[in-house]
BALOBA-1460 file (C-alpha; in Angstrom, 3 decimals):
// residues 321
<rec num="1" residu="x" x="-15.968" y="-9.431" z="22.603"/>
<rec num="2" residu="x" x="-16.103" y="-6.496" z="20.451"/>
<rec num="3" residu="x" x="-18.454" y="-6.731" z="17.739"/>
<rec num="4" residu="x" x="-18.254" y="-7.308" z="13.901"/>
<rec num="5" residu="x" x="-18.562" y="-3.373" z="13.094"/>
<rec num="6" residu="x" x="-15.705" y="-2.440" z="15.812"/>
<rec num="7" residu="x" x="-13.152" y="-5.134" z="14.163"/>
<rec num="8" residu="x" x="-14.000" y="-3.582" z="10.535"/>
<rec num="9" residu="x" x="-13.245" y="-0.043" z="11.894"/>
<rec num="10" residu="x" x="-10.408" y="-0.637" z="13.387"/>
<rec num="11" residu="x" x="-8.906" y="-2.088" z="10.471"/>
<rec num="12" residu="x" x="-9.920" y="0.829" z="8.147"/>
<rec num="13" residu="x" x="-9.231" y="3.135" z="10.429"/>
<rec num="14" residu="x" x="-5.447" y="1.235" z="10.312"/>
<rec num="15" residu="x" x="-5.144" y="1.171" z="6.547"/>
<rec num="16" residu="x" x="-6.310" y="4.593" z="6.257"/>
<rec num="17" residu="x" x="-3.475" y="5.948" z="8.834"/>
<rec num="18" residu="x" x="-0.430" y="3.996" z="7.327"/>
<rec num="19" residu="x" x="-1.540" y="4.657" z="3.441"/>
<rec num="20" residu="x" x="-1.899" y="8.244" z="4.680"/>
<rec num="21" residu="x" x="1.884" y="8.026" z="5.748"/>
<rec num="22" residu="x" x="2.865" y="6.509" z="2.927"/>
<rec num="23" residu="x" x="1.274" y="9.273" z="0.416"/>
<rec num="24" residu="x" x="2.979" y="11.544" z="2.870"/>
<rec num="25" residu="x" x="6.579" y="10.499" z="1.972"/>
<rec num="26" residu="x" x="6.133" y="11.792" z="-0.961"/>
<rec num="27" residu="x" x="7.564" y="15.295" z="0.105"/>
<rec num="28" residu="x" x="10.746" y="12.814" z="1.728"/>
<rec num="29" residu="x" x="11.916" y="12.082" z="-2.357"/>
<rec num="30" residu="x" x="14.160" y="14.441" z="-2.726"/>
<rec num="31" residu="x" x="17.718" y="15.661" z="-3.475"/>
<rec num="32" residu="x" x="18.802" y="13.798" z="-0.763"/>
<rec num="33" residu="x" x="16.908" y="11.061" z="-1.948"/>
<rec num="34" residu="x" x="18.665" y="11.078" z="-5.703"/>
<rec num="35" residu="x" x="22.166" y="11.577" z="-4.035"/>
<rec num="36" residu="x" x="21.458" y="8.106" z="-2.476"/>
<rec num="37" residu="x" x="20.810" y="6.600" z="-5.213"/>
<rec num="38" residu="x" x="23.751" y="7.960" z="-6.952"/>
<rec num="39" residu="x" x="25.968" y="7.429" z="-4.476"/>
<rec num="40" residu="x" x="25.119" y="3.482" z="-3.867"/>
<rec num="41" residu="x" x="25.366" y="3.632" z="-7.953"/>
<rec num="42" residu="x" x="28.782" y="5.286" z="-7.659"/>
<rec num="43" residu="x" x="29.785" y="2.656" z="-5.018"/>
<rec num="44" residu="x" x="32.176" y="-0.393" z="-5.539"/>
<rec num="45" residu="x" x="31.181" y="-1.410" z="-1.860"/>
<rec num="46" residu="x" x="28.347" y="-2.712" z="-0.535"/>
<rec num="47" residu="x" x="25.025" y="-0.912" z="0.851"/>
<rec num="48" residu="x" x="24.508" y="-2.458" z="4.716"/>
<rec num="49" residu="x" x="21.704" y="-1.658" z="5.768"/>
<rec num="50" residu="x" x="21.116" y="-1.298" z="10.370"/>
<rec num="51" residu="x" x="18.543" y="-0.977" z="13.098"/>
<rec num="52" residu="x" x="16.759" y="-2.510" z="15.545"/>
<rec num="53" residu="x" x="13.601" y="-3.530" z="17.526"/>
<rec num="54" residu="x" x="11.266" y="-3.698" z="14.535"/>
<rec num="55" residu="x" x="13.425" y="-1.445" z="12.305"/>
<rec num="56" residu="x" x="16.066" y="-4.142" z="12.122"/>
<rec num="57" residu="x" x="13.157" y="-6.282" z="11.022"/>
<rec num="58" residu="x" x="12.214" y="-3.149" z="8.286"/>
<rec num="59" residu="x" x="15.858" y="-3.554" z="7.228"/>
<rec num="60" residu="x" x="16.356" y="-7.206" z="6.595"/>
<rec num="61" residu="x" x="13.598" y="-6.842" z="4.118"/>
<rec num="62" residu="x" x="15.156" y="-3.905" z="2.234"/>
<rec num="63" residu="x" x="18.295" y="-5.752" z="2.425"/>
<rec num="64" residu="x" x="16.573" y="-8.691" z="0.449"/>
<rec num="65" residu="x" x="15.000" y="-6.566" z="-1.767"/>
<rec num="66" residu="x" x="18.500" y="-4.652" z="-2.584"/>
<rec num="67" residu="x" x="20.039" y="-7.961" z="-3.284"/>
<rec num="68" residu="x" x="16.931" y="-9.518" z="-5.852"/>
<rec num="69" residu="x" x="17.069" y="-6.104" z="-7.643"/>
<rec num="70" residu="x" x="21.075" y="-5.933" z="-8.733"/>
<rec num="71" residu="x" x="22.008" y="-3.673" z="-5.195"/>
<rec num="72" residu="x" x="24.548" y="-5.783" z="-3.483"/>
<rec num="73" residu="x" x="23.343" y="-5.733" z="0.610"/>
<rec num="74" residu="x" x="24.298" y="-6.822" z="4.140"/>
<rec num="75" residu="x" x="22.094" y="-7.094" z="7.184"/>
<rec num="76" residu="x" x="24.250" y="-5.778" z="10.387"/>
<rec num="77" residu="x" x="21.847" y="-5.537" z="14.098"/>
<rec num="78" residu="x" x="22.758" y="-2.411" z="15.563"/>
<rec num="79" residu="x" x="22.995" y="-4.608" z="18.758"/>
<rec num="80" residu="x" x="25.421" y="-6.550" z="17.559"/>
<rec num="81" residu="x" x="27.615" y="-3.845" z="15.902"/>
<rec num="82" residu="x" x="28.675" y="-2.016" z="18.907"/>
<rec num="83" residu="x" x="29.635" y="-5.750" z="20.192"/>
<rec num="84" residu="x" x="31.710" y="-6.636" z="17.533"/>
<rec num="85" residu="x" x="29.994" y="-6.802" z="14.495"/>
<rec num="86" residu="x" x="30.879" y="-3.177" z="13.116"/>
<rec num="87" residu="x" x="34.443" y="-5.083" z="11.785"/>
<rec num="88" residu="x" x="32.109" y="-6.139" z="9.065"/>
<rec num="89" residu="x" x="31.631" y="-3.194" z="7.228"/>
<rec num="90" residu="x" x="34.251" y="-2.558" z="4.532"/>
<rec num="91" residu="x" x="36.041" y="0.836" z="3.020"/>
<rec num="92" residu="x" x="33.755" y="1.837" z="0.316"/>
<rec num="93" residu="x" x="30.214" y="0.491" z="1.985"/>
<rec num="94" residu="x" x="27.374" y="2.897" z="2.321"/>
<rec num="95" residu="x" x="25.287" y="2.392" z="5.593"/>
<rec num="96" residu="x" x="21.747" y="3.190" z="5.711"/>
<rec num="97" residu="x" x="20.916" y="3.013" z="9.400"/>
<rec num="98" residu="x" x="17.154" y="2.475" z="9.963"/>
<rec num="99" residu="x" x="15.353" y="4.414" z="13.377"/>
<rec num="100" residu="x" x="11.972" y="5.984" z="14.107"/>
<rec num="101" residu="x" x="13.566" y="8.078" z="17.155"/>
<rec num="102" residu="x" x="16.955" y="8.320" z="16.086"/>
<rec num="103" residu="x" x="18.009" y="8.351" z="19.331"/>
<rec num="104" residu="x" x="17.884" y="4.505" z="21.302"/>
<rec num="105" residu="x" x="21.100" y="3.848" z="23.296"/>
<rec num="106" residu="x" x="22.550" y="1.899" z="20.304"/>
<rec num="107" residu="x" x="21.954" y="4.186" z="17.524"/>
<rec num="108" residu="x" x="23.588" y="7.124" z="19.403"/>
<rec num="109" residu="x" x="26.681" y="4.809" z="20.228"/>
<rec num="110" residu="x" x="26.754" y="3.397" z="16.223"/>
<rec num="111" residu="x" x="25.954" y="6.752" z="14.206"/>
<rec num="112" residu="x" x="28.997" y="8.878" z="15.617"/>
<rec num="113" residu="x" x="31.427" y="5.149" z="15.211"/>
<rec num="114" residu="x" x="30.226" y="5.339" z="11.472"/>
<rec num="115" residu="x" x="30.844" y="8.942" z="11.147"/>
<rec num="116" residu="x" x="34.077" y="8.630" z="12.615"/>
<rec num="117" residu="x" x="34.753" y="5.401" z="10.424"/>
<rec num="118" residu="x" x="34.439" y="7.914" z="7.173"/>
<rec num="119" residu="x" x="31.631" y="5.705" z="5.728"/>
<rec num="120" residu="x" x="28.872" y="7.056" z="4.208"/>
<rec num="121" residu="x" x="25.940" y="7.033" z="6.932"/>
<rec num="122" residu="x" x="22.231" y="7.467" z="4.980"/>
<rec num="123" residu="x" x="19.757" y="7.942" z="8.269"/>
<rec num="124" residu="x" x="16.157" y="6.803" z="7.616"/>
<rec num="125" residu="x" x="14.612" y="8.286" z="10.203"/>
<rec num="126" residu="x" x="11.628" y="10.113" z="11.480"/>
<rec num="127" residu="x" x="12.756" y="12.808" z="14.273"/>
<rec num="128" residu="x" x="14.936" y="15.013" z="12.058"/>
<rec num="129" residu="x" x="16.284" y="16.523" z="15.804"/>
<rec num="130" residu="x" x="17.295" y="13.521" z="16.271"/>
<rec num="131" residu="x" x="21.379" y="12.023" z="17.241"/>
<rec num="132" residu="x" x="21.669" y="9.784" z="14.042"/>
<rec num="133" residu="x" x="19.966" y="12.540" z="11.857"/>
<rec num="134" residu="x" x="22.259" y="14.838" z="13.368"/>
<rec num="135" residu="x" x="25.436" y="12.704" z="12.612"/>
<rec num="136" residu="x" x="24.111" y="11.293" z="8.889"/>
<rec num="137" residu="x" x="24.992" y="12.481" z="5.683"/>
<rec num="138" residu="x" x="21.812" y="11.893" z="3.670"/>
<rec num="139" residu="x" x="18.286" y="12.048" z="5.182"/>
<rec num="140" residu="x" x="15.589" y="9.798" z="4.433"/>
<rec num="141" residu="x" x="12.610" y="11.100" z="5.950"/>
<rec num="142" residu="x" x="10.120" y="8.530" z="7.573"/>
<rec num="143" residu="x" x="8.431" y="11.052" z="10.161"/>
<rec num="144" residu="x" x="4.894" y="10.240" z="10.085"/>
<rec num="145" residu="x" x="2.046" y="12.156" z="12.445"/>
<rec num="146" residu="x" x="1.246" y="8.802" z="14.980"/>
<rec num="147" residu="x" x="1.240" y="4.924" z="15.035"/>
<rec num="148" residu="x" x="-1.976" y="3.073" z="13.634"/>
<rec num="149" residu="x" x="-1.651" y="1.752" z="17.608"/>
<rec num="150" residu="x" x="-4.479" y="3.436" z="19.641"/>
<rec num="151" residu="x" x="-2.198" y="4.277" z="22.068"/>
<rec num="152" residu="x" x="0.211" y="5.455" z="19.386"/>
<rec num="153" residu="x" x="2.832" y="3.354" z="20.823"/>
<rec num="154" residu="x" x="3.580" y="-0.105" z="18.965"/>
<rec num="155" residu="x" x="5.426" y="0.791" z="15.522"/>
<rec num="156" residu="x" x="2.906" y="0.623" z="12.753"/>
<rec num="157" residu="x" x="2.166" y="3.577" z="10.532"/>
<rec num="158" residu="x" x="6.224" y="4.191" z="11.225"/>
<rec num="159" residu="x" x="7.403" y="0.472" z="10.003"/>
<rec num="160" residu="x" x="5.394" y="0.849" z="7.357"/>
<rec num="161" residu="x" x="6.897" y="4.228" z="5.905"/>
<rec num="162" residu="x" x="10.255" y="2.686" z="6.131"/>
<rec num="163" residu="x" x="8.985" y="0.047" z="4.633"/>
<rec num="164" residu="x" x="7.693" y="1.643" z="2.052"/>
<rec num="165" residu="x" x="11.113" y="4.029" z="1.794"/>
<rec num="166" residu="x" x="13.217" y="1.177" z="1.445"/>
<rec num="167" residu="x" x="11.414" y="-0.099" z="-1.529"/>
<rec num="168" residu="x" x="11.322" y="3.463" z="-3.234"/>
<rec num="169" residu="x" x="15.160" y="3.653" z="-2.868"/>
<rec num="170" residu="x" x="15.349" y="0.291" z="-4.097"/>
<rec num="171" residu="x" x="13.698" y="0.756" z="-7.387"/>
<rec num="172" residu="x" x="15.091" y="3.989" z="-8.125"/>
<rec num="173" residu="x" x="18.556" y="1.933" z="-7.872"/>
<rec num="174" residu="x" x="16.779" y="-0.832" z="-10.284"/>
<rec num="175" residu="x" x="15.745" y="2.100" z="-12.720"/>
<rec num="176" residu="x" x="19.097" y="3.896" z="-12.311"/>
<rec num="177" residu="x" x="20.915" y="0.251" z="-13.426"/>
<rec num="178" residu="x" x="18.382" y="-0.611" z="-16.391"/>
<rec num="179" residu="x" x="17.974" y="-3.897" z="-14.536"/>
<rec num="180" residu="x" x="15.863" y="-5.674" z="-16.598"/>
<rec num="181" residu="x" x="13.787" y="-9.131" z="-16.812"/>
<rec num="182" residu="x" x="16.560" y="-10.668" z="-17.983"/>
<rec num="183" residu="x" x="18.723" y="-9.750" z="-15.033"/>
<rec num="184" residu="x" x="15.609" y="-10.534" z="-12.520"/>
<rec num="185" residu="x" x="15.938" y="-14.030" z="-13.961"/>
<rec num="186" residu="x" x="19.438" y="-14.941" z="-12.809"/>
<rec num="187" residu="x" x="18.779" y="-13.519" z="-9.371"/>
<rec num="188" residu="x" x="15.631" y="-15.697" z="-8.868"/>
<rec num="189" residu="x" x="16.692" y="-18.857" z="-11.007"/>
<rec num="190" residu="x" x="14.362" y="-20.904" z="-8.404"/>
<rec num="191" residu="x" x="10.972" y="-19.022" z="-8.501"/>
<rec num="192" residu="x" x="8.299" y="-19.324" z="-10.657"/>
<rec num="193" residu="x" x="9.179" y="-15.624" z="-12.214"/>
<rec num="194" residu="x" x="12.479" y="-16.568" z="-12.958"/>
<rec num="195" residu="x" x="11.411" y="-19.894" z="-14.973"/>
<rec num="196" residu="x" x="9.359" y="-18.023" z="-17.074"/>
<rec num="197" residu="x" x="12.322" y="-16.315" z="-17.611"/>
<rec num="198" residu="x" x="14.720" y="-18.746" z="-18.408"/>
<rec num="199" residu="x" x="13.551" y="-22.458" z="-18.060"/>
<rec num="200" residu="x" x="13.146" y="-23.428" z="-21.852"/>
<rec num="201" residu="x" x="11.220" y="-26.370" z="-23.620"/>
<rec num="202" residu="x" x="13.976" y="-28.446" z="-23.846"/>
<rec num="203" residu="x" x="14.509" y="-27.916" z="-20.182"/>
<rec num="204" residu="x" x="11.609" y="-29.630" z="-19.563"/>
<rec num="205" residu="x" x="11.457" y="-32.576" z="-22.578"/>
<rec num="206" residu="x" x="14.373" y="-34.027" z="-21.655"/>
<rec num="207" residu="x" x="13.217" y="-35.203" z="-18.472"/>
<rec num="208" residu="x" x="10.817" y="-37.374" z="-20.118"/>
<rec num="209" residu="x" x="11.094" y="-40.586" z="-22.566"/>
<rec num="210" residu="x" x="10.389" y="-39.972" z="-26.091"/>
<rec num="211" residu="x" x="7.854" y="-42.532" z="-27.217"/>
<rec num="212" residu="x" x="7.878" y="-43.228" z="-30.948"/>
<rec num="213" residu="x" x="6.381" y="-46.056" z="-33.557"/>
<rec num="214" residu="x" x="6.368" y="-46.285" z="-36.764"/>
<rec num="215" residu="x" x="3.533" y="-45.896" z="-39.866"/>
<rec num="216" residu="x" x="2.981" y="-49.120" z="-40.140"/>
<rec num="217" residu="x" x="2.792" y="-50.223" z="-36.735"/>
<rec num="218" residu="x" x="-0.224" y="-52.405" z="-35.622"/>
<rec num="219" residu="x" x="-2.801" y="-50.664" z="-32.967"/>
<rec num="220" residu="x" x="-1.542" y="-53.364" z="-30.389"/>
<rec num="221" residu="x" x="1.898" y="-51.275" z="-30.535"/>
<rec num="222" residu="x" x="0.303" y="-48.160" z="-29.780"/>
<rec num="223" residu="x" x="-1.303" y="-48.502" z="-26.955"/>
<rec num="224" residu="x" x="1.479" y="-50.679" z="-25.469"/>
<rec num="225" residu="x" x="4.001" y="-47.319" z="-26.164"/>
<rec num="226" residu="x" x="1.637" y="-44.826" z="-24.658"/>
<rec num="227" residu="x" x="0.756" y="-47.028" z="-21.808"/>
<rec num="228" residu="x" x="4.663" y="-47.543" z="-20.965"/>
<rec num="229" residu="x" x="5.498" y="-43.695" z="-21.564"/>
<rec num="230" residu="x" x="2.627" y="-42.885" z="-19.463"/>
<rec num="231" residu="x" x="2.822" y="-39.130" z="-21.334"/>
<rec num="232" residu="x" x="-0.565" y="-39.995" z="-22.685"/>
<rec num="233" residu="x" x="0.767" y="-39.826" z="-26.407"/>
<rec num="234" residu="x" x="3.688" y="-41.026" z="-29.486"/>
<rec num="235" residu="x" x="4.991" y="-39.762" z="-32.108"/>
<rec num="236" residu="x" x="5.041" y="-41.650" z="-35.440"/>
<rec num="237" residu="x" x="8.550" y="-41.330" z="-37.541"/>
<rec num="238" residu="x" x="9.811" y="-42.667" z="-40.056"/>
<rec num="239" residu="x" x="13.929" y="-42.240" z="-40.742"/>
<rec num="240" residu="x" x="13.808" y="-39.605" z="-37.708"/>
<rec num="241" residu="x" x="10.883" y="-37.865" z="-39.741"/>
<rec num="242" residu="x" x="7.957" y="-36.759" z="-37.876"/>
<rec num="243" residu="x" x="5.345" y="-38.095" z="-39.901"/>
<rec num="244" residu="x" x="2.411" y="-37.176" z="-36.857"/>
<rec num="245" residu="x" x="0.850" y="-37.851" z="-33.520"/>
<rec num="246" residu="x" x="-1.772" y="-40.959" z="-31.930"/>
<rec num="247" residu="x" x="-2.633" y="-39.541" z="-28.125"/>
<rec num="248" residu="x" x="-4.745" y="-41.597" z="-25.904"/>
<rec num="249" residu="x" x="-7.519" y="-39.442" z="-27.079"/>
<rec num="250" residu="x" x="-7.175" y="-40.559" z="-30.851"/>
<rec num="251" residu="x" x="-7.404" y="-44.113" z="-29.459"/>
<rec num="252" residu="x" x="-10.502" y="-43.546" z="-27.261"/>
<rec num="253" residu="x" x="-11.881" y="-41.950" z="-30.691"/>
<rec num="254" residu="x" x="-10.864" y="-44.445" z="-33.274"/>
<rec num="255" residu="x" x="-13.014" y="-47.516" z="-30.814"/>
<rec num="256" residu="x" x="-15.692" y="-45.536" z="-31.034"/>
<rec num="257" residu="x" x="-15.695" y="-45.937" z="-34.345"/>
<rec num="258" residu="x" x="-14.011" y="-48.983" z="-35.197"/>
<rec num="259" residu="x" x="-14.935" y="-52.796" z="-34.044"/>
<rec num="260" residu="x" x="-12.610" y="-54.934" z="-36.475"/>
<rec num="261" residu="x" x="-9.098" y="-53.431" z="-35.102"/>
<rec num="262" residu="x" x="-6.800" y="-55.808" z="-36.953"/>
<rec num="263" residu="x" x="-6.019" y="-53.762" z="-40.422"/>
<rec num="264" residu="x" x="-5.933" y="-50.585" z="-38.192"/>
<rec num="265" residu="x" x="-1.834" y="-49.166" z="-39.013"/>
<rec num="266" residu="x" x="-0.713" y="-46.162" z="-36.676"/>
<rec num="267" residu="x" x="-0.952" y="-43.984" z="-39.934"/>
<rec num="268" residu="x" x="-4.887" y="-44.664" z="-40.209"/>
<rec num="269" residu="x" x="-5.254" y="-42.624" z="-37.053"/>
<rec num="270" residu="x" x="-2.738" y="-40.052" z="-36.415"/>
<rec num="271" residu="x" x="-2.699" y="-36.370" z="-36.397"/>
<rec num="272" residu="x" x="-0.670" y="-35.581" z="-39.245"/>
<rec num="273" residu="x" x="-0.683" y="-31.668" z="-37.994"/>
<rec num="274" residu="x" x="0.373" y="-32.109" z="-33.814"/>
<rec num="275" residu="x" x="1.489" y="-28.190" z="-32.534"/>
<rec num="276" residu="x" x="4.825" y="-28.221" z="-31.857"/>
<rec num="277" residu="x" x="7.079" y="-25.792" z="-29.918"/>
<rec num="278" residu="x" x="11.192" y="-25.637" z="-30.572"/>
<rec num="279" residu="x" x="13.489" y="-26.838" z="-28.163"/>
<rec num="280" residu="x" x="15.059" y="-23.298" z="-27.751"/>
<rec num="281" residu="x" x="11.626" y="-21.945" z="-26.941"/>
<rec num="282" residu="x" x="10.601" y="-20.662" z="-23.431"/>
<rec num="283" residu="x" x="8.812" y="-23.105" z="-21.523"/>
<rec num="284" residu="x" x="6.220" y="-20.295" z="-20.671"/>
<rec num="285" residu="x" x="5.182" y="-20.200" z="-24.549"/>
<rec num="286" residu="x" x="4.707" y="-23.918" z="-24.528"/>
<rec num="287" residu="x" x="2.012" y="-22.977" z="-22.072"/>
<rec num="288" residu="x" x="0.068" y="-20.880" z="-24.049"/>
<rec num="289" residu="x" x="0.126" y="-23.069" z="-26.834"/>
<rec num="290" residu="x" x="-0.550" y="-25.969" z="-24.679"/>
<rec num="291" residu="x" x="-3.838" y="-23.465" z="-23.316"/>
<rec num="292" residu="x" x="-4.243" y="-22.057" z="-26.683"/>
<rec num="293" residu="x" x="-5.177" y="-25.494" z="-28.151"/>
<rec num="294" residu="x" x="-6.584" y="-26.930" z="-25.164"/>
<rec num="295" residu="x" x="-3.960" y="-29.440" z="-25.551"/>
<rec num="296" residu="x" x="-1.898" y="-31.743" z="-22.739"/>
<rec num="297" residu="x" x="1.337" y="-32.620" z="-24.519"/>
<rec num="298" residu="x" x="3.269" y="-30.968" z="-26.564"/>
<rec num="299" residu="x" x="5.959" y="-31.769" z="-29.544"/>
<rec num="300" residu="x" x="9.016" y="-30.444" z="-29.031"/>
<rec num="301" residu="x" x="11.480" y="-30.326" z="-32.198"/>
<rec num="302" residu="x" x="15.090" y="-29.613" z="-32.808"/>
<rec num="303" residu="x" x="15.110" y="-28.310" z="-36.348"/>
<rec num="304" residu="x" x="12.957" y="-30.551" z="-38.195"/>
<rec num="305" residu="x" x="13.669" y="-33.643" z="-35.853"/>
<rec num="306" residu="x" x="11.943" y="-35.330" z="-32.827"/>
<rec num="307" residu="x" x="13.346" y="-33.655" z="-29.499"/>
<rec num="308" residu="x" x="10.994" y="-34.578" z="-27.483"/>
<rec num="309" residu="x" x="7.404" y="-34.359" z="-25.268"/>
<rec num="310" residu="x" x="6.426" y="-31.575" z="-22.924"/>
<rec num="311" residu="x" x="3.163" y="-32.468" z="-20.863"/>
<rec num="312" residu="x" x="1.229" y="-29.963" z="-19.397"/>
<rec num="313" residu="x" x="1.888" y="-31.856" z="-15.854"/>
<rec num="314" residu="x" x="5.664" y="-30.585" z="-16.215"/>
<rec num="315" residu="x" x="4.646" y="-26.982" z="-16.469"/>
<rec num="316" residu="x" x="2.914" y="-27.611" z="-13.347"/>
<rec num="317" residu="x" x="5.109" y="-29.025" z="-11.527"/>
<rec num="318" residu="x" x="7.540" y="-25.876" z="-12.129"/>
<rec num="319" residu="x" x="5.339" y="-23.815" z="-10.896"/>
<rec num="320" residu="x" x="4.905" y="-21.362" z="-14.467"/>
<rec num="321" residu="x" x="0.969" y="-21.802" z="-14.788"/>
């Protein structure tokens, strides 16, 4: 077994190479760099993006990353494209094909078919010598000195500068567009990022009941409405008028203080002051009023009425804290 101080070098000494690679493509951005970008911009096709071994793994990720950042994207397998798949590429799409060598047996069969095909063909690849750099129209240039292997053989420091490529090229499209938070949002409805962007209060109060009483309500009444809401707090109106707040807290407080409960109205003990957030509100800002004030719930209005409760419990559930 190799010991503790072996296992810490050789990951360094693996950082250190593929950061040094990555540094090193700075040379690679270019004017063929900016003509890709304008070119995809220019585009009414698609961008698919090709390789294979781990390339075509490099690829599927800068495919996802296209599409979550406005670039519209296709994954083809260079494999599968001289079987078949090739009929999937349309007029106008630009193909970035992916290779360290630039020359396996299916990337010299696909670059001269796309060539020929009169698609755009953007080569990532590091042997600029190489059959698909010879055939491309744009270079991307991924050459990097040797793997992080020891034996310089499996790809490392070289999946990791394409890596690293595809995510340059895919924020210079992002910049080019002026895609904004906005835009992020209704590409990534589902993740916790997009709900900050978009999932508002009332989003998130209408999922629970709206517990209510009146001023003059006895304490018996109270506690039977939080208890059944089970948000831990109601809201005293009076002709849809919020008049205040009674959470469990305010009923733990008022025993303390008080034996003889009978005279005891809702009005004696609520907060006549409870925060309050706007139905049209972000859900995010109900958490940092919610944090703010050290609070659980939260009143949520619509105008000057009663909309509704958000409980700190929802927020986490949606994943936005």
């Amino acid at each position: 077994m190799k010991s503790k101080e072996s296992i810490i070098e050789a990951g360094i000494n693996t950082l250190q190479l593929e950061s040094q690679a990555i540094f090193g493509l700075i040379k690679s951005i270019n004017d063929d760099f900016v003509s890709a970008v304008n070119l995809i911009m220019a585009t009414d096709g698609r961008v698919v993006v090709t390789g294979i071994g781990k390339s075509a793994i490099i690829a599927q990720k800068i495919v996802a990353t296209f599409n979550s950042t406005g670039t519209p994207a296709v994954f083809m397998h260079a494999a599968d494209a001289v079987h078949g798949d090739l009929g999937m590429i349309q007029k106008n799409d630009i193909v970035i094909c992916i290779s360290k060598s630039g020359n396996t047996p299916e990337i010299k069969v696909l670059s001269p078919l796309l060539k020929h095909a009169g698609n755009t063909l953007i080569g990532m690849v590091g042997q600029l010598d190489s059959t698909l750099a010879n055939h491309a129209d744009l270079i991307l240039n991924t050459t990097v000195e040797k793997e992080a292997c020891p034996h310089n053989l499996a790809p490392t420091t070289s999946t990791s500068a394409q890596l690293a490529m595809g995510d340059a090229l895919a924020i210079a499209l992002l910049h080019a567009r002026e895609f904004n938070k906005d835009d992020f949002a209704k590409y990534h409805p589902g993740g916790s990022l997009g709900k900050k962007l978009y999932l508002k209060a009332a989003d998130l109060a209408v999922r629970n009941e709206k517990p209510s009483i009146s001023a003059l309500a006895p304490i018996k009444d109270v506690i039977i409405e939080i208890s059944q809401n089970r948000l831990g707090v109601v809201v005293v109106i009076e002709n849809d008028a919020i008049l205040g707040v009674i959470t469990d807290g305010d009923i733990r407080r008022m025993l303390e203080k008080h034996t003889n409960l009978a005279e005891i109205k809702a009005q004696d003990i609520m907060n006549r002051h409870p925060k309050k957030i706007d139905e049209a509100e972000l859900a995010i800002n109900a958490l940092e009023i919610i944090k703010h004030n050290n609070i659980t719930q939260l009143l949520v209005t619509k105008g000057n009425s009663y909309f509704g409760i958000i409980h700190l419990h929802d927020l986490l559930q949606e994943g936005i804290i």
